[in-house]
N, C-alpha and C positions, 0 to 999 in steps of 0.2 A: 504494500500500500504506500505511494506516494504521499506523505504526507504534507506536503506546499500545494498539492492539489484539493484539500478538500475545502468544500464550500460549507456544508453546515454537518450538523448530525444533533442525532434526536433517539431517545428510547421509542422502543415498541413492547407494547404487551402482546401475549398473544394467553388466545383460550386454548383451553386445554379437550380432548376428545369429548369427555367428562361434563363439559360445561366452567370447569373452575378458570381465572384467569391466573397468569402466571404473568411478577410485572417485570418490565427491564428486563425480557427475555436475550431482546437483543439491542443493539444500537443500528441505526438507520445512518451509515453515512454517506451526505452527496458531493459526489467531485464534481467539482469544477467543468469537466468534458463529458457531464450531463449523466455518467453511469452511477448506479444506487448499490452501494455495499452492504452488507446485512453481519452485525459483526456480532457473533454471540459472545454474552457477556460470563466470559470464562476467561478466570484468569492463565489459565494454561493455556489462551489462545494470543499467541503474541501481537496479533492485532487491536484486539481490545487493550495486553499492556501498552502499548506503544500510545493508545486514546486517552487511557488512563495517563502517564505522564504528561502528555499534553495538556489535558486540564492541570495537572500540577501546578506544572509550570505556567500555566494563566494564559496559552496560548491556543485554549481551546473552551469551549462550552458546550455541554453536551445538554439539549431542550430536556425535559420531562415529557413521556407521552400522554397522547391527548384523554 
């Protein structure tokens, strides 16, 4: 993941088979060159750490979903 490319990003819930919702499944992030990432929120996934220091570092904000 490029990250000087991204324009925004935002959590997604999603529902579960069940009916239950399950929140901050994933992270929504949009680049820049119009394509939509779907970045699940596991830290064993080094994409999400990589979103995760960005926000650290204040160089990122991640929306709450809707």
């Amino acid at each position: 993941m490029d990250t000087s490319n991204i324009k925004s990003a935002k959590y997604s819930d999603t529902v579960q088979m069940d009916g239950t919702k399950k929140l901050k499944e994933y992270v929504r992030v949009v680049m820049k060159e119009g394509d939509d990432l779907f970045v699940p929120t596991d830290e064993a996934n080094m994409n999400y750490v990589t979103l995760m220091q960005m926000v650290a570092d204040g160089d990122l904000t991640i929306a709450d979903a809707d």
